[in-house]
C-alpha positions as CSV (number, residue, x, y, z in Angstrom):
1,X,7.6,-2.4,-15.2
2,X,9.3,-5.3,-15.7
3,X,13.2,-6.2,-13.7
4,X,15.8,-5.4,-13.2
5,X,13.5,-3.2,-10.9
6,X,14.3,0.1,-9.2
7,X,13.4,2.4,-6.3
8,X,10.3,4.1,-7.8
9,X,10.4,8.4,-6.5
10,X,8.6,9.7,-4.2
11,X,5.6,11.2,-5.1
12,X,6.5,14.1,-2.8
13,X,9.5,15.6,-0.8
14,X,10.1,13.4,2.1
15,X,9.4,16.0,4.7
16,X,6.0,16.9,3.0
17,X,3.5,14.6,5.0
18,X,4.9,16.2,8.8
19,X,3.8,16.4,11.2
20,X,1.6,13.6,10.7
21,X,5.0,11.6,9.4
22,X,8.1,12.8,9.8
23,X,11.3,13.1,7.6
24,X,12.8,10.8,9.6
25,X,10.1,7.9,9.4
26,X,10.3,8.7,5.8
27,X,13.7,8.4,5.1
28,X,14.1,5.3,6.8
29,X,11.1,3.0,5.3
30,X,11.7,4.7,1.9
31,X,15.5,5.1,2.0
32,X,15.8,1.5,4.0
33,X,13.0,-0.5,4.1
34,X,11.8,-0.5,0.7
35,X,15.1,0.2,-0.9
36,X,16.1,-3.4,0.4
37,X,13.0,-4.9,-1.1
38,X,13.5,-3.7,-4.3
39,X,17.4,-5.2,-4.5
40,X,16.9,-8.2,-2.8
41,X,14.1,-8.9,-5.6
42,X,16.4,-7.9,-8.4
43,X,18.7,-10.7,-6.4
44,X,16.1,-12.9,-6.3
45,X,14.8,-13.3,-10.0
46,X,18.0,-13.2,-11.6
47,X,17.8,-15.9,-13.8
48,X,14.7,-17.1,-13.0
49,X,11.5,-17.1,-15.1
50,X,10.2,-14.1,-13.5
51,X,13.5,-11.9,-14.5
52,X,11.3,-10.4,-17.9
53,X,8.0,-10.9,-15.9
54,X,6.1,-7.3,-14.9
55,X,6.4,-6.6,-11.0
56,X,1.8,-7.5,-10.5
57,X,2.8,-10.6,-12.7
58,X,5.1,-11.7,-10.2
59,X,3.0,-11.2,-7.2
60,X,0.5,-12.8,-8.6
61,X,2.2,-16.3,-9.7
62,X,4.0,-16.7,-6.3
63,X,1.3,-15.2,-3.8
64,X,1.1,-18.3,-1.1
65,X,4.5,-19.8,-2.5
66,X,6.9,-21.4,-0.3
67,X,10.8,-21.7,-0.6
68,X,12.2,-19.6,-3.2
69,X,9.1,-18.4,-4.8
70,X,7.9,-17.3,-1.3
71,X,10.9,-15.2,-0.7
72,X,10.2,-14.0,-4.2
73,X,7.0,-13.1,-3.6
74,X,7.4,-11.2,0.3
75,X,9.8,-9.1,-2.0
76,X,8.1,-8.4,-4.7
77,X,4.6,-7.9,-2.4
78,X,6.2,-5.6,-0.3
79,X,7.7,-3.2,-3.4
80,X,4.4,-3.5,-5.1
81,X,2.7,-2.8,-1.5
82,X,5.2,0.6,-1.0
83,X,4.5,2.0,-4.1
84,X,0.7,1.6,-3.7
85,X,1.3,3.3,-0.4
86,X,3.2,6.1,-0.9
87,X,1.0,7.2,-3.4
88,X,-2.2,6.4,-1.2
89,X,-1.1,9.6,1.0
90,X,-0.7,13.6,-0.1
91,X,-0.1,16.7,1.8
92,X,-2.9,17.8,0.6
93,X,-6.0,16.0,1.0
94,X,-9.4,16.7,0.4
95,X,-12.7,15.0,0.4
96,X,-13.6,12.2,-1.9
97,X,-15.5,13.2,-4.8
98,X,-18.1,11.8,-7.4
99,X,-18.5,7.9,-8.1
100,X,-15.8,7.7,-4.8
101,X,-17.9,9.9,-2.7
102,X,-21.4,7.7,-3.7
103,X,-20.0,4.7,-3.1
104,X,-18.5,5.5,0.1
105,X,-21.7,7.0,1.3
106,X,-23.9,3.9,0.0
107,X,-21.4,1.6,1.6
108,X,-19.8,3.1,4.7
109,X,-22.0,6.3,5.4
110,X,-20.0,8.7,7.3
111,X,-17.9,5.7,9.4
112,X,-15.3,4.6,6.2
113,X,-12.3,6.2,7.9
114,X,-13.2,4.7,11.4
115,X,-13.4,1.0,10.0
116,X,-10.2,1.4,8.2
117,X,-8.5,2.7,12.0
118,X,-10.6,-0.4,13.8
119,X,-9.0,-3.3,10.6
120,X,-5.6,-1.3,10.9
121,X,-5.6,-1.3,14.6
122,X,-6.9,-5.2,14.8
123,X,-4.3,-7.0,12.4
124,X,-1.9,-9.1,14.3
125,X,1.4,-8.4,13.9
126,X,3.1,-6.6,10.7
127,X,0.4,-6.0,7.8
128,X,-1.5,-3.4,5.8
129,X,-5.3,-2.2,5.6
130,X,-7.1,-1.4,2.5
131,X,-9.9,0.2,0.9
132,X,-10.9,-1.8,-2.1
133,X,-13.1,-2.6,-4.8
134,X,-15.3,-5.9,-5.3
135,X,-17.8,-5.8,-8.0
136,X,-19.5,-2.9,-7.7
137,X,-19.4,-2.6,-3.7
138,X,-16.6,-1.0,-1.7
139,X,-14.6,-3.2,1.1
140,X,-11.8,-3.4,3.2
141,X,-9.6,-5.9,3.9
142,X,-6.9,-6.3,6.5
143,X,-3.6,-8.6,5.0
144,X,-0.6,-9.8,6.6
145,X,3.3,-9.4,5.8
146,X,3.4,-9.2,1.8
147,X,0.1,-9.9,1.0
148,X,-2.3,-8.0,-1.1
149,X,-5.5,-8.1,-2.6
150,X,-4.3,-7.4,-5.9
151,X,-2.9,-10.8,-5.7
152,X,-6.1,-12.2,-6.5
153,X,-7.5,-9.8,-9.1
154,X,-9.3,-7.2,-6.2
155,X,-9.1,-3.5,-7.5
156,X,-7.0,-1.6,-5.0
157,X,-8.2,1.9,-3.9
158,X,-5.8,3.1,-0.8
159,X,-3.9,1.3,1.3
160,X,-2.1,2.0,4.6
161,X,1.2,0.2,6.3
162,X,1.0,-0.9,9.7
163,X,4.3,-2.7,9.5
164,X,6.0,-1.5,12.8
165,X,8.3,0.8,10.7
166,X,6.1,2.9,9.2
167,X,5.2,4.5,12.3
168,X,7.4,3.4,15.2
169,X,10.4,6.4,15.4
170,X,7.0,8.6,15.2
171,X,4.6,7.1,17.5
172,X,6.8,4.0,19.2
173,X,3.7,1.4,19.7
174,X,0.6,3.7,19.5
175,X,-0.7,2.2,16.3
176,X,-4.3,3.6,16.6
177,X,-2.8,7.3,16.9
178,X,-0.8,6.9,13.7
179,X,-3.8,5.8,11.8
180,X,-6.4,8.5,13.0
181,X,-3.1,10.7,11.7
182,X,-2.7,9.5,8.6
183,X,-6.5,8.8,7.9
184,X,-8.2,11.9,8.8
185,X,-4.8,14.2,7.0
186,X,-2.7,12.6,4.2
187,X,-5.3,9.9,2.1
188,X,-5.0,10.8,-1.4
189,X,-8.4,10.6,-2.6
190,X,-7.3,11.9,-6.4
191,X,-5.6,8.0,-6.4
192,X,-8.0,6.2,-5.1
193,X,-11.2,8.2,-7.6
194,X,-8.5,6.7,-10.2
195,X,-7.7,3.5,-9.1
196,X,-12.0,3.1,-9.2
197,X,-12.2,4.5,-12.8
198,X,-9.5,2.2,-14.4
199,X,-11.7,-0.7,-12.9
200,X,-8.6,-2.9,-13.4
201,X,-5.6,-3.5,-11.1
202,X,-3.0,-0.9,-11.3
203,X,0.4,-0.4,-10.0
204,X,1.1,3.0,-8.2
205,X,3.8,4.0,-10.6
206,X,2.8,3.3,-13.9
């Protein structure tokens, strides 16, 4: 996907993931929050070199950017970040499966989900937590603001936002409730078997 970019769908109604997150929530991080991401990088590249350039090609060339380029970049990081999360959740979970499911009992045992809650629950400030890939080991990593581990080649899995908006109107500053929510009822473990499979980077909405 390369610009002018637009406000990639839902991958389900925005009242499917209640009660863990409401209509409301929805409508305002999807409807606001990630609507103005994707215009004010449309704004943002025009006329620049990155105008032609694929949305992970962008985050990659101006990941730890300053002046311009870093304003490019906290866009385009957090519309490559929302895509990746939306489709890290589902109404209807299940268990991991296969090559998932070994991994995450060779590297996590039965304690995966409570290590994602403990890194979501210790970042500082606005951020994301995500189950990843390195090599052939399974990790998560904690990143502030725009950042992502795709950035710097890691293979995504799941991610979840801890930006203050994407649980506030739900759960005002209870943080650690949100994520035992959304962790033990809406991870999308079809996306993440996926995202392991393709062994390569991949945007949510290819």
């Amino acid at each position: 996907m390369t610009g002018p970019f637009t406000l990639a769908p839902l991958p389900w109604k925005e009242d499917a993931l209640e009660p863990h997150i409401s209509a409301h929530t929805i409508g305002f991080h999807y409807g606001k929050h990630h609507k103005t991401y994707v215009e004010t990088l449309n704004k943002l590249v025009d006329g620049t070199r990155f105008a032609d350039q694929p949305l992970e090609e962008i985050v990659r060339a101006t990941a730890n950017a300053s002046g311009d380029e870093g304003k490019i970049f906290n866009n385009a990081g957090q519309v490559w970040n929302h895509d990746f999360y939306w489709h890290s959740l589902t109404p209807k979970t299940h268990k991991p499966s296969g090559e998932l499911a070994k991994r995450i009992e060779r590297d996590f045992g039965d304690t995966l989900t409570d290590k994602l809650a403990e890194a979501g629950a210790a970042q500082f400030g606005s951020g994301w937590v995500w189950l990843v890939s390195t090599g052939d080991k399974l990790a998560i990593e904690k990143t502030a603001n725009a950042m992502t581990p795709m950035a710097k080649g890691t293979t995504c899995l799941l991610c979840v936002d801890v930006w203050e908006h994407a649980y506030y109107l739900d759960y005002q500053n209870a943080r650690p409730k949100y994520l035992k929510s959304v962790l033990d009822n809406l991870l999308n473990w079809d996306f993440a078997e996926a995202n392991l499979a393709g062994g390569t980077v991949r945007a949510a909405a290819e």
